[in-house]
C-alpha positions as a Markdown table, in Angstrom:
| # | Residue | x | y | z |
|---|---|---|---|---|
| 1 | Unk | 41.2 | 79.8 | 96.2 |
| 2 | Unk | 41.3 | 83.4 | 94.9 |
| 3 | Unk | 42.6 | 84.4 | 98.7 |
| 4 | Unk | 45.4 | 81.5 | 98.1 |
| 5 | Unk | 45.9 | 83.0 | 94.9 |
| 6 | Unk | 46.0 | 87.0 | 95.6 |
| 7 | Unk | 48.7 | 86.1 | 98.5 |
| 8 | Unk | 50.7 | 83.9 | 96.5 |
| 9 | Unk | 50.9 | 86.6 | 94.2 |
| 10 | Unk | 51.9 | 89.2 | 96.6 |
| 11 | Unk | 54.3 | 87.0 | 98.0 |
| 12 | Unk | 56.1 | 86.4 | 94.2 |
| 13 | Unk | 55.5 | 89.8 | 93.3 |
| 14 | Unk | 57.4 | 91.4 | 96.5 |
| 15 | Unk | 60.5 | 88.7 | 96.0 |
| 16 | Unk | 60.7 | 90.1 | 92.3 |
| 17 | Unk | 60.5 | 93.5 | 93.4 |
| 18 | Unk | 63.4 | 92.7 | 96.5 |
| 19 | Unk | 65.0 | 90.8 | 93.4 |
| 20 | Unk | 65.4 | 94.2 | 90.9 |
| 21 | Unk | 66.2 | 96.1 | 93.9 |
| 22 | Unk | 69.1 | 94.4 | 94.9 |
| 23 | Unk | 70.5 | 93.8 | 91.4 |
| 24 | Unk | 70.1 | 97.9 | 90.9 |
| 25 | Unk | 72.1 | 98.7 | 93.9 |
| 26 | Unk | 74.5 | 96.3 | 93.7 |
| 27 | Unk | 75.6 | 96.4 | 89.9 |
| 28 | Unk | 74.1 | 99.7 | 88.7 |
| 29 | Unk | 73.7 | 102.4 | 90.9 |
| 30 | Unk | 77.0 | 102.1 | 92.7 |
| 31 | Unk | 78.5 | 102.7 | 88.9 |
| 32 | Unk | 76.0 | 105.5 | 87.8 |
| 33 | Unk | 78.2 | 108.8 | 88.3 |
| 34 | Unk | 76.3 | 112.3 | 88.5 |
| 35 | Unk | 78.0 | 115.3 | 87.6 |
| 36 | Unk | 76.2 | 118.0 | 90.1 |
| 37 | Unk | 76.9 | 121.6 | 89.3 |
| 38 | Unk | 76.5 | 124.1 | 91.7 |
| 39 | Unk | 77.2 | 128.1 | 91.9 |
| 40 | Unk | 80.0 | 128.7 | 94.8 |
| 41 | Unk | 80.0 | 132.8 | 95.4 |
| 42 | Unk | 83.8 | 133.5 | 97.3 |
| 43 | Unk | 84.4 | 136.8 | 99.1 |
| 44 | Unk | 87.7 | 138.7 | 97.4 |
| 45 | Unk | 87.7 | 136.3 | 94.0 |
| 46 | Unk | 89.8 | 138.3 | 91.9 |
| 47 | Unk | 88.0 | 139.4 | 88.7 |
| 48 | Unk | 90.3 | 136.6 | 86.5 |
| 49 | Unk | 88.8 | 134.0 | 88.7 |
| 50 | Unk | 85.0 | 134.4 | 87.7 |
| 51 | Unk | 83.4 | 131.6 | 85.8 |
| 52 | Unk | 86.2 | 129.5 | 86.8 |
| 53 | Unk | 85.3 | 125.4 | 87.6 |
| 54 | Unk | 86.5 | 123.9 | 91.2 |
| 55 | Unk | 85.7 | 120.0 | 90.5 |
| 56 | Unk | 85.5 | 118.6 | 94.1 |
| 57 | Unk | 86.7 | 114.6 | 93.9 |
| 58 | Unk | 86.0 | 112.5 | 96.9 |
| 59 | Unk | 86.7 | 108.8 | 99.1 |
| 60 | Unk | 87.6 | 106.9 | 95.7 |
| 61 | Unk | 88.0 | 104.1 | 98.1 |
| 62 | Unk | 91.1 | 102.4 | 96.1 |
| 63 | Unk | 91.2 | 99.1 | 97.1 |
| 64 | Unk | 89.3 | 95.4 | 96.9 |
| 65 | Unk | 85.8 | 96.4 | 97.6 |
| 66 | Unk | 84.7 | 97.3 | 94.2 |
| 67 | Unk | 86.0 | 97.5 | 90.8 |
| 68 | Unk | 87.9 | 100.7 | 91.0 |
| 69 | Unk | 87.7 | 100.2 | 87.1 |
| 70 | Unk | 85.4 | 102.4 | 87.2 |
| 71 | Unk | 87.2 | 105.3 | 89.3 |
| 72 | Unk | 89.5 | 105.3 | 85.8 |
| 73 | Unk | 86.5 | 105.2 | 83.9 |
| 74 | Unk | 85.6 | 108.6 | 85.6 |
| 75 | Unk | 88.6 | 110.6 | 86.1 |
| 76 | Unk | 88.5 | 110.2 | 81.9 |
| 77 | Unk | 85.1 | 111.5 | 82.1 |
| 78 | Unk | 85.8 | 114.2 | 84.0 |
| 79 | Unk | 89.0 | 115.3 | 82.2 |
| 80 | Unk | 86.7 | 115.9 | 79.3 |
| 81 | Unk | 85.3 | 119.1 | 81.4 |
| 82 | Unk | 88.7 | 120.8 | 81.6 |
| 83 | Unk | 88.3 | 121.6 | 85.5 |
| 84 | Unk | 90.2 | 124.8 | 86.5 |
| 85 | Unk | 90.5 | 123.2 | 89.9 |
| 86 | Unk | 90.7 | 120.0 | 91.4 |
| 87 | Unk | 90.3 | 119.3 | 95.0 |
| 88 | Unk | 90.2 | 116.2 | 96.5 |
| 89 | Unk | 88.3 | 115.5 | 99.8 |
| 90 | Unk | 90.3 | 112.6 | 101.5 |
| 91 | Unk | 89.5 | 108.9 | 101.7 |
| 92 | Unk | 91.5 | 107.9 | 98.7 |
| 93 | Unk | 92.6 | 104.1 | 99.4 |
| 94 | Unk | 90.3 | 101.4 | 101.8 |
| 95 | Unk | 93.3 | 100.4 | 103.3 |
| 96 | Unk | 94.0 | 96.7 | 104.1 |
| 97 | Unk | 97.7 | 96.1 | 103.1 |
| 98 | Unk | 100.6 | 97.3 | 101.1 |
| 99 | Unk | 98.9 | 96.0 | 97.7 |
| 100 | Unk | 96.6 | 99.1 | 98.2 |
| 101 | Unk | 99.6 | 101.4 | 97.6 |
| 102 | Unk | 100.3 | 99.7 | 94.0 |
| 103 | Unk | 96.4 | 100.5 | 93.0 |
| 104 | Unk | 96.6 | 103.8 | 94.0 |
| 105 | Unk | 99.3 | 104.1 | 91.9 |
| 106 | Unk | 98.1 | 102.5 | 89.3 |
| 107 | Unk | 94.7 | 104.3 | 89.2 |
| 108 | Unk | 95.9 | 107.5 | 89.7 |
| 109 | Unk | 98.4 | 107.7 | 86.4 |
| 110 | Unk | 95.0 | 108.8 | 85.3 |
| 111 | Unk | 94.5 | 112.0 | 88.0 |
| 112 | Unk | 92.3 | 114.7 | 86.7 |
| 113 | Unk | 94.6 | 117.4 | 87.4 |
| 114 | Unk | 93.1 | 121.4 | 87.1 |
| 115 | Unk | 94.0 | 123.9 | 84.1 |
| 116 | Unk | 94.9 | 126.2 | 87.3 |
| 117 | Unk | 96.0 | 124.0 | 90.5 |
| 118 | Unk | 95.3 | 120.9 | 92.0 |
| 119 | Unk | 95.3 | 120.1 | 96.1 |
| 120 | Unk | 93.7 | 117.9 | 98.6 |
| 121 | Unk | 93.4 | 116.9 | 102.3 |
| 122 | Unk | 93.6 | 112.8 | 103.3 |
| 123 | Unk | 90.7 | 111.4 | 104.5 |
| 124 | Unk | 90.5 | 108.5 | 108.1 |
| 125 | Unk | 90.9 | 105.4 | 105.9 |
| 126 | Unk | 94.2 | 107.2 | 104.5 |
| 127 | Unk | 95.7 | 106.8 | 107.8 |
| 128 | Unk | 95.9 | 103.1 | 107.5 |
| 129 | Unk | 94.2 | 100.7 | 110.4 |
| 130 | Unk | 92.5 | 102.2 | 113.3 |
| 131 | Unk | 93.5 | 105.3 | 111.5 |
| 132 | Unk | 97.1 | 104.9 | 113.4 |
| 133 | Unk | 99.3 | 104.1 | 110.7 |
| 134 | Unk | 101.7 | 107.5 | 109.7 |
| 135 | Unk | 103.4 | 105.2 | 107.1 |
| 136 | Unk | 100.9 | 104.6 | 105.5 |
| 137 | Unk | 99.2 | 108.3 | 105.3 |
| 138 | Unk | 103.3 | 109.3 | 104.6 |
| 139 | Unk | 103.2 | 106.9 | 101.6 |
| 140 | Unk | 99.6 | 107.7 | 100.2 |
| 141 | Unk | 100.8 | 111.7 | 100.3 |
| 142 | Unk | 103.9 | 110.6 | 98.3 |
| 143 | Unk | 101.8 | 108.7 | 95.7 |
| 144 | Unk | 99.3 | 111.8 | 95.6 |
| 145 | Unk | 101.7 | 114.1 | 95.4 |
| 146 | Unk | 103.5 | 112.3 | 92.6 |
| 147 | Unk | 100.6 | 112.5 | 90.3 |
| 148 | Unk | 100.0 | 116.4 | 90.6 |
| 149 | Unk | 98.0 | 116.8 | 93.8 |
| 150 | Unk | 99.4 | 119.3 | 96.6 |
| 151 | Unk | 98.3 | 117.6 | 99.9 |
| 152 | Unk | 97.8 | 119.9 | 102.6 |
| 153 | Unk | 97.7 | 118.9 | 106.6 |
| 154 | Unk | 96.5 | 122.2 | 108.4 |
| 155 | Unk | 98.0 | 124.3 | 106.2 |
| 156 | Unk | 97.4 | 127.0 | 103.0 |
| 157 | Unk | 98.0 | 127.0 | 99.6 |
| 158 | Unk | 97.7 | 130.1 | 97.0 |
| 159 | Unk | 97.0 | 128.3 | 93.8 |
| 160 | Unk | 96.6 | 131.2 | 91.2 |
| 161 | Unk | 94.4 | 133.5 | 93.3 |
| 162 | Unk | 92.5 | 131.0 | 94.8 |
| 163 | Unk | 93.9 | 130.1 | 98.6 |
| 164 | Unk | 93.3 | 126.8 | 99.4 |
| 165 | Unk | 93.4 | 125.9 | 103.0 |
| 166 | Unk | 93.5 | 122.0 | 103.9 |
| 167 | Unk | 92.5 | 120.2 | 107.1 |
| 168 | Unk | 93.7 | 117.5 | 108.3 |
| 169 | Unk | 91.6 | 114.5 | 109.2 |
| 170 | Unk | 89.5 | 114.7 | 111.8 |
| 171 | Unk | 89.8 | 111.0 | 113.0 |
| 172 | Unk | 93.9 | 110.9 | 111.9 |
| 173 | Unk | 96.6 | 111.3 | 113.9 |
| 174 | Unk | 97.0 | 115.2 | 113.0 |
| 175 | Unk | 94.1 | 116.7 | 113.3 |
| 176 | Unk | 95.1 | 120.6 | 114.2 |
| 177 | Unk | 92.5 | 122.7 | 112.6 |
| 178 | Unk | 93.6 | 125.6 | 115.0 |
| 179 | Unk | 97.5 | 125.6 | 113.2 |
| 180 | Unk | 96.0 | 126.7 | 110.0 |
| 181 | Unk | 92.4 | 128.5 | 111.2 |
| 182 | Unk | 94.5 | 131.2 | 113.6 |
| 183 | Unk | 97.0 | 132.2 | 110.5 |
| 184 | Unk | 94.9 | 132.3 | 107.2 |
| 185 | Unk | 94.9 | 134.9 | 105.2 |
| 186 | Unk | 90.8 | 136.7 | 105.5 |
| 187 | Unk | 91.5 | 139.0 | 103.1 |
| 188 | Unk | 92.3 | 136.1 | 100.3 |
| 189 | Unk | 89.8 | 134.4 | 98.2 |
| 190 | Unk | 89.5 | 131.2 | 100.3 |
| 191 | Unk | 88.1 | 128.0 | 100.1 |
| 192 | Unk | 88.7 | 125.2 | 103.3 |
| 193 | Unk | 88.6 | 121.1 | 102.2 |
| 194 | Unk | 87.8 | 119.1 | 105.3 |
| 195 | Unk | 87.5 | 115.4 | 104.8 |
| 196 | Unk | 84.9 | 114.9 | 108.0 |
| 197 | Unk | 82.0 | 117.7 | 108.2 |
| 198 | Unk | 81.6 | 117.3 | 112.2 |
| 199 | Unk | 84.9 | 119.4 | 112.1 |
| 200 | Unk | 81.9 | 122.3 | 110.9 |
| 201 | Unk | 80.8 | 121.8 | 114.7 |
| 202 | Unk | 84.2 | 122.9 | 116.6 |
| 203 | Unk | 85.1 | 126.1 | 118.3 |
| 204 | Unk | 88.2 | 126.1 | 115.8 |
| 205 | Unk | 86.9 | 128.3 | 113.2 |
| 206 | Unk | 88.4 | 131.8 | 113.9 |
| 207 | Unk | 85.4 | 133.8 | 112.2 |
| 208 | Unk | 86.0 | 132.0 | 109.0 |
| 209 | Unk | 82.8 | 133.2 | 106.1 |
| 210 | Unk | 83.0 | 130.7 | 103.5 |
| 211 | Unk | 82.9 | 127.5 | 101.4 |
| 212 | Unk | 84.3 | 124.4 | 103.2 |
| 213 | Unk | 83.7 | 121.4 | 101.2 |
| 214 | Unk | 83.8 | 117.9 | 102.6 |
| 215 | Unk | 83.3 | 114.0 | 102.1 |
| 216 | Unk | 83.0 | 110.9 | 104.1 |
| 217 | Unk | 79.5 | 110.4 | 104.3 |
| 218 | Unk | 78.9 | 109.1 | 101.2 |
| 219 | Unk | 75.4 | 110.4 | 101.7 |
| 220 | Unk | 74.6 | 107.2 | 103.6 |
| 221 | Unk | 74.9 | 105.0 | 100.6 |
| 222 | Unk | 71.7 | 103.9 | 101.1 |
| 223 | Unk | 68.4 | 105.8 | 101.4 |
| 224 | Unk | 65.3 | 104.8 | 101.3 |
| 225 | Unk | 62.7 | 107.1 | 99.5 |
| 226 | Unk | 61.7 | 110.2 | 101.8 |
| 227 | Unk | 63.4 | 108.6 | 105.1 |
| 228 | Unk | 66.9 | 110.3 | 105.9 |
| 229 | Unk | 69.7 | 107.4 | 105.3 |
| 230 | Unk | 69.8 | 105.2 | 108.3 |
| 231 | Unk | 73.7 | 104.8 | 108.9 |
| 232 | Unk | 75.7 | 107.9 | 108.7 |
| 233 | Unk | 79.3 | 108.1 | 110.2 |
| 234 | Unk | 79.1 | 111.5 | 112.2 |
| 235 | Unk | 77.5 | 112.6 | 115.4 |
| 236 | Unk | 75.7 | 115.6 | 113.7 |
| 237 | Unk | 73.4 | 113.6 | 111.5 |
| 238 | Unk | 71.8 | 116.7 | 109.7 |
| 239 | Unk | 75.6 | 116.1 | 107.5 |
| 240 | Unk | 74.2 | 113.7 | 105.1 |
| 241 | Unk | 75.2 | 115.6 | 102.0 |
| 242 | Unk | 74.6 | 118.6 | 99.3 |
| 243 | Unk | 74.6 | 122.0 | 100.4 |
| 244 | Unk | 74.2 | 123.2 | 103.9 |
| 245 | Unk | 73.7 | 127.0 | 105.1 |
| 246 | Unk | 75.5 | 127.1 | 108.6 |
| 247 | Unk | 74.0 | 130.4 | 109.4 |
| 248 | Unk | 76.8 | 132.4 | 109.9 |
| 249 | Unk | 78.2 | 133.0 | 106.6 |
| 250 | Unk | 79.6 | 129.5 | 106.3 |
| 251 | Unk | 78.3 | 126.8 | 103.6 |
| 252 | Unk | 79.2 | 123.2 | 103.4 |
| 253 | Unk | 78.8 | 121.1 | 101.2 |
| 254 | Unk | 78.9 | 117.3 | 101.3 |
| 255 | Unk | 80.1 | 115.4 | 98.4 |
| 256 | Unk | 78.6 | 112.1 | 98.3 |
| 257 | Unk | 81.5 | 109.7 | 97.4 |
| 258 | Unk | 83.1 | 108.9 | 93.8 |
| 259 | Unk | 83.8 | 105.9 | 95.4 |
| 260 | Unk | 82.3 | 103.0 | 97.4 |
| 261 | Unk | 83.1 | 101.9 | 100.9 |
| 262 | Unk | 80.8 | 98.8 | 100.0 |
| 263 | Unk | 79.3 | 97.8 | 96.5 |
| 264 | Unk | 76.0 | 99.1 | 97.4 |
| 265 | Unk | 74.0 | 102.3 | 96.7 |
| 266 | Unk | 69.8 | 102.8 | 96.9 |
| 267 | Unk | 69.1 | 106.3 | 95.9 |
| 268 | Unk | 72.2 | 107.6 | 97.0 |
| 269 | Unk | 74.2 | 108.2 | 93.5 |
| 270 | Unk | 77.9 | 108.3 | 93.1 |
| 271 | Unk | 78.9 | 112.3 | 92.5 |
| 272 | Unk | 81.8 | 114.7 | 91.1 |
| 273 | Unk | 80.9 | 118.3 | 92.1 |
| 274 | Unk | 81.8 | 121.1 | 89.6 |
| 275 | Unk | 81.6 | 124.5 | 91.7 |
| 276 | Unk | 81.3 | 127.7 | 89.5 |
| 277 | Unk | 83.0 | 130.9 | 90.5 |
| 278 | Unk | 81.6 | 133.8 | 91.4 |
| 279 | Unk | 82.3 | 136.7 | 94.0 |
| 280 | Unk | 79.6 | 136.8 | 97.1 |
C-alpha cells in the first residue's frame, strides 16, 4: 500500500509540475521582457559618441501568433530609456496575408525611435512566403520607413558619427553582403546589423574588426536547464545567442527575440539589448 501510495504520488506530483510548466511558458515567460545591457567598444568612435546607448530591437513577429499587445507594451517601456540609437534586426511581421501589413502599422505608430538615428535590416519572414515575396518585403520597408526607421539592403548609413552598415537577409531574395562589405568605409566608426548570424561564417567579410549584431534565433525559445536549446534555425549551432568572440577581432551578438514565432518560451526570456559606447 505505501508502494501504491509513493507512486501515485509521484505520478500526481510530476503532472502538477508538467502543469506549472506549461502555464509559465505559455502565458508568462513569453511576456517577461529583459532589458540586457552590455558594453560595445567601437574602433574610431568619435569622442561625442562615448557613453552613447545603441538599443538593438529584434523579430517582433507582428502577426496572429501572439498578442503583439505586448510588443506596444514594450516599445513604451523602452522609450522610457531615451536610446541614442535604435537598430532593428529584421523579422518584423510573421507574414501570412495582407492583414499583417495593417498590424504592422498599427503597432509601430508606437516605434521607439533614437535621440540620434534610427535604421534596420528585414529579416526571412519579411520577405513574405517561402521568403519569395518582393511586395511584400517592398511594403513592410515602406511601413518601416514611414515610422522613422532607415532600412538598409547591403548598404551604409552615417547616422551622426556612427556608420551603420545593413545586410540584407540571408534567406531573402537580396542577399549581397559583398555590395556593401567591399566599399565600407574602415576608417569610420562602424557597426554591421545582420538579421541571420550564419552570414558571420562567409568568405564575404573583407577584414571587417567589429560589432555585427543579429537575431533570428530567438535563443531557441526553449531551453532546458544546462542542455543547449534543442531546435535552432542555423547550420552553425554554437549561434544560439548573447555575445560571441569570433577570434578575429569580430563580436556578435545574438539578440534573443522581442517577439515570438510561437507563444512559448522555457528559460529562454524575451530581450531588448542596450549597447553602451565606448572606443576599443
Amino acid at each position: 500500500m505505501k508502494r501504491r501510495k509513493f507512486i501515485k504520488n509521484t505520478v500526481l506530483g510530476s503532472a502538477g509540475i508538467g502543469l506549472i510548466t506549461g502555464l509559465y511558458s505559455w502565458q508568462i515567460e513569453p511576456f517577461w521582457l529583459e532589458f540586457v545591457n552590455i558594453k560595445m567598444p567601437i574602433k574610431n568612435l568619435p569622442n561625442n559618441l562615448v557613453g552613447k546607448t545603441v538599443m538593438q530591437i529584434s523579430d517582433i513577429h507582428i502577426g496572429n501568433k501572439f498578442d503583439y499587445q505586448y510588443i506596444i507594451d514594450s516599445f513604451e517601456k523602452a522609450k522610457l530609456l531615451a536610446p541614442d540609437f535604435v537598430v532593428y534586426t529584421g523579422d518584423f511581421v510573421s507574414y501570412e496575408n495582407e492583414e499583417q501589413f495593417e498590424q504592422l502599422k498599427k503597432v509601430m505608430k508606437f516605434a521607439v525611435n533614437g535621440k540620434l538615428g534610427t535604421a534596420g535590416v528585414l529579416g526571412n519572414h519579411d520577405y513574405g512566403n517561402d521568403w519569395l515575396e518582393q511586395n511584400v518585403a517592398n511594403t513592410i520597408t515602406d511601413i518601416l520607413e514611414n515610422a522613422g526607421i532607415s532600412i538598409l539592403s547591403n548598404e551604409q548609413k552615417e547616422i551622426n558619427g556612427l556608420n551603420i552598415i545593413g545586410i540584407d537577409d540571408f534567406w531573402g531574395m537580396n542577399f549581397n553582403p559583398k555590395k556593401i562589405m567591399n566599399n565600407y568605409h574602415k576608417n569610420k566608426a562602424n557597426l554591421v546589423l545582420c538579421h541571420n548570424p550564419d552570414v558571420c561564417d562567409l568568405d564575404v567579410w573583407n577584414n571587417y574588426k567589429g560589432w555585427i549584431l543579429s537575431g533570428h534565433t530567438h535563443g531557441g525559445q526553449v531551453k532546458p536547464p544546462f542542455l543547449k536549446p534543442p531546435i535552432l534555425p542555423v547550420k552553425n549551432k554554437r549561434y544560439s545567442a548573447g555575445e560571441i568572440d569570433l577570434n578575429d577581432g569580430r563580436t556578435l551578438y545574438i539578440n534573443r527575440a522581442l517577439g515570438n514565432l510561437y507563444q512559448v518560451r522555457l528559460n529562454v526570456r524575451p530581450e531588448i539589448t542596450i549597447f553602451k559606447l565606448s572606443q576599443a
